[in-house]
C-alpha atoms as a printed R data frame, in Angstrom:
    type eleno elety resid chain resno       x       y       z
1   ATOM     1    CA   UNK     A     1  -9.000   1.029 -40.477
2   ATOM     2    CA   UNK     A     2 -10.162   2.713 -37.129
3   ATOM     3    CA   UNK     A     3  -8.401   2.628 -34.528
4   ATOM     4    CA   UNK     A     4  -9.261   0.601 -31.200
5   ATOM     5    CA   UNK     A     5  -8.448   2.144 -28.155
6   ATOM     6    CA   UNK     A     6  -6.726   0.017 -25.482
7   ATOM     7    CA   UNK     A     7  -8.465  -1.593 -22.486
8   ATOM     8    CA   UNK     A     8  -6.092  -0.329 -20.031
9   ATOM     9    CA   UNK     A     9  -6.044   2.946 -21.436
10  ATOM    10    CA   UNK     A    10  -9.624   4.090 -20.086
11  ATOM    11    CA   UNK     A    11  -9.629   5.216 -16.769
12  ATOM    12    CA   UNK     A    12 -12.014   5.022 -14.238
13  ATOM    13    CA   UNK     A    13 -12.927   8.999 -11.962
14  ATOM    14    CA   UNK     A    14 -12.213   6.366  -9.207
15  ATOM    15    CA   UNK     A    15  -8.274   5.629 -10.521
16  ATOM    16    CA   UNK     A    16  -7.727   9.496 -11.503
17  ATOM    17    CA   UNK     A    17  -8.615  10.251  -7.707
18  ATOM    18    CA   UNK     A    18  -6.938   7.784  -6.230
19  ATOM    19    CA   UNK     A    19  -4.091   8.765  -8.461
20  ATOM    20    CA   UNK     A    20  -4.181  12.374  -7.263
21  ATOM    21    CA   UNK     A    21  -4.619  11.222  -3.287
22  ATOM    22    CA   UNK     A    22  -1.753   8.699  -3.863
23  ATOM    23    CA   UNK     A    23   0.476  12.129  -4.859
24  ATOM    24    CA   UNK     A    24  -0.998  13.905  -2.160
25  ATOM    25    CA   UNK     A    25   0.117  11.531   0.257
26  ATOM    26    CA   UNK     A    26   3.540  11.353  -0.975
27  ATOM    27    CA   UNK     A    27   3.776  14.609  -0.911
28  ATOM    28    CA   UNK     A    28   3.069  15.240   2.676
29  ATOM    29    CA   UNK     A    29   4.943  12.435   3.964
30  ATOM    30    CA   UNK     A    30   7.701  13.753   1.737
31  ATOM    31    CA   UNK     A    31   7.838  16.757   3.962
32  ATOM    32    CA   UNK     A    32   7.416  15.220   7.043
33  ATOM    33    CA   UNK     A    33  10.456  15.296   9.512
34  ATOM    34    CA   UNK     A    34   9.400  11.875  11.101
35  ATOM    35    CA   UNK     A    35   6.440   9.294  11.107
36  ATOM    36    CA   UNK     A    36   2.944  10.444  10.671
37  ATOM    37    CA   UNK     A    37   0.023   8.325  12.510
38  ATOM    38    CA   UNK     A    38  -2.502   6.974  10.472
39  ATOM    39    CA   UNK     A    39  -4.767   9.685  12.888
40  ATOM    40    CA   UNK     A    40  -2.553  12.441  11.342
41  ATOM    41    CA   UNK     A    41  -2.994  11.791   8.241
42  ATOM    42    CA   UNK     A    42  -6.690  11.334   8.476
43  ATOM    43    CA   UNK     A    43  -7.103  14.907  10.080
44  ATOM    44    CA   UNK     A    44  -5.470  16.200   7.024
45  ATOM    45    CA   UNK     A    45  -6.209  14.400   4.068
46  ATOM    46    CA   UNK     A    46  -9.813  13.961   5.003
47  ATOM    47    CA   UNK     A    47  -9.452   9.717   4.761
48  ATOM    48    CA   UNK     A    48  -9.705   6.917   6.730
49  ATOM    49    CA   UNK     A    49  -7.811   4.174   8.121
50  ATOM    50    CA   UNK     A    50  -9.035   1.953   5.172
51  ATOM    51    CA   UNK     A    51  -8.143   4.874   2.351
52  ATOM    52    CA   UNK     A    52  -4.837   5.249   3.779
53  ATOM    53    CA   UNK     A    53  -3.464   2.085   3.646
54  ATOM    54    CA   UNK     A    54  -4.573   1.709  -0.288
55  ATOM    55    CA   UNK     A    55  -3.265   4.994  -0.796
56  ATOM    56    CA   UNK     A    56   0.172   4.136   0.679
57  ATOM    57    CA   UNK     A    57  -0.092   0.070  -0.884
58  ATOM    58    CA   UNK     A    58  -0.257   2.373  -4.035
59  ATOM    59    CA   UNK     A    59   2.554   4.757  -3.436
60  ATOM    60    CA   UNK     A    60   4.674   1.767  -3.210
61  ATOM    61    CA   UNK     A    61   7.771   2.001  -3.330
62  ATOM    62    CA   UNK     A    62   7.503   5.623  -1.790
63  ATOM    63    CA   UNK     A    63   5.818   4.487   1.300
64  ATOM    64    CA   UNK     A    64   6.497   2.818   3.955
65  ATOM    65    CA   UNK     A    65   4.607   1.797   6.944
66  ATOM    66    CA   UNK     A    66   5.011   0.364  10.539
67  ATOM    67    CA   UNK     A    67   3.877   0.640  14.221
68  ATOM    68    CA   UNK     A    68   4.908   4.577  14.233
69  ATOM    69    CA   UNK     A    69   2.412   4.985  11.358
70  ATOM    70    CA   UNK     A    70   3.525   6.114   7.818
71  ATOM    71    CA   UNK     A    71   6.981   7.361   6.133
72  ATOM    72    CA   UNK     A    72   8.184   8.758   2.572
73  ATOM    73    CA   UNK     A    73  11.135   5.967   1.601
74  ATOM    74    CA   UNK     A    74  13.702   8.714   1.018
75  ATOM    75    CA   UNK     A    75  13.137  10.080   4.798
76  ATOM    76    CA   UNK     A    76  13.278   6.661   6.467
77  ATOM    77    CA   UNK     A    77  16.895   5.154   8.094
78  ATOM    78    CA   UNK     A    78  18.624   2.179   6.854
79  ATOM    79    CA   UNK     A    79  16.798   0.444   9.649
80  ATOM    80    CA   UNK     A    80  13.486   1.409   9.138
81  ATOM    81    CA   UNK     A    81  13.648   0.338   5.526
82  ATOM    82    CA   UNK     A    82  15.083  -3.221   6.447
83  ATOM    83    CA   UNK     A    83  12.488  -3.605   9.519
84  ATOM    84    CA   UNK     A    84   9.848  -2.671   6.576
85  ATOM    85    CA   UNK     A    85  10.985  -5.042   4.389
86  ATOM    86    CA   UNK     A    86  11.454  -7.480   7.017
87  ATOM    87    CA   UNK     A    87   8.278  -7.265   8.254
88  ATOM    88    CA   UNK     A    88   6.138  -7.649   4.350
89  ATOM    89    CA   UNK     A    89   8.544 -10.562   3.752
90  ATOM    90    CA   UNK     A    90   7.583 -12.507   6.956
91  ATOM    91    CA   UNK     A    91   3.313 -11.600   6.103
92  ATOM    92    CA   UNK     A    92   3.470 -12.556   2.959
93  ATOM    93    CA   UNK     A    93   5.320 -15.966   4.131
94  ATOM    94    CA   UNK     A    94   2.281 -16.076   6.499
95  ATOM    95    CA   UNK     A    95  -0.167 -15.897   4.187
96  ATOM    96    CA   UNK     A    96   1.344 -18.606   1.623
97  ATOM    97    CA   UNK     A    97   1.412 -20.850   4.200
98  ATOM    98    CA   UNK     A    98  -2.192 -20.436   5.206
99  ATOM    99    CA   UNK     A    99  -2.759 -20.409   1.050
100 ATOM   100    CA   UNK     A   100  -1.318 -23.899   1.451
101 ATOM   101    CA   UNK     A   101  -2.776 -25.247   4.554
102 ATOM   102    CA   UNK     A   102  -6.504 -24.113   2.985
103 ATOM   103    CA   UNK     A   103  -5.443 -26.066  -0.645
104 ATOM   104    CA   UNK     A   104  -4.621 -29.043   1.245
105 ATOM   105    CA   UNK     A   105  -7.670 -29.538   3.309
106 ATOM   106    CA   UNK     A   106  -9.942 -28.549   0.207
107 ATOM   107    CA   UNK     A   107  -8.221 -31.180  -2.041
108 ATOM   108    CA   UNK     A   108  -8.651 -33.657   1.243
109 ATOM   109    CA   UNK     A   109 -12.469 -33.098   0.821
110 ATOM   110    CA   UNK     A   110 -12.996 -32.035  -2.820
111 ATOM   111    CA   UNK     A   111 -10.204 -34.354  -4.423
């Protein structure tokens, strides 16, 4: 019987780059003694303000970010982490309630 080869298992050039920037990133916020700006990064990665924040939504859990920029997770304080946290938890109750406010007036009009 041959064998079929998963869906999931084919990768896209596009994934095995991201993959390697994602690592790259990590890497050199790993090293980093405190936050690196968004403008850092940029000058040395060779990205933009767009690319980074995929790159570091994809290093999750490794990454953080905040209004000082970007941080490896094992570099950041207590603090940071909980402000982090704090501050995804409170956007993503943001958004559900716009979510909800948007269902509600389409059902008002659509039914």
């Amino acid at each position: 019987m041959p064998q079929q080869l998963e869906l999931y298992q084919v990768r896209k050039p596009a994934d095995e780059l991201r993959q390697r920037r994602v690592a790259a990133l990590i890497e050199l916020l790993s090293g980093a003694e405190d936050w690196l700006t968004a403008k850092e990064i940029a000058k040395r990665m060779l990205l933009d303000d767009r690319q980074i924040r995929d790159l570091a939504e994809h290093a999750s859990p490794k990454i953080i970010s905040g209004d000082k920029g970007y941080r490896h997770t094992d570099r950041a304080t207590a603090e940071e982490i909980r402000h982090f946290i704090n501050r995804m938890e409170s956007q993503c109750k943001r958004m559900a309630d716009r979510a909800l406010a948007v269902r509600r007036h389409a059902h008002s009009r659509i039914g």
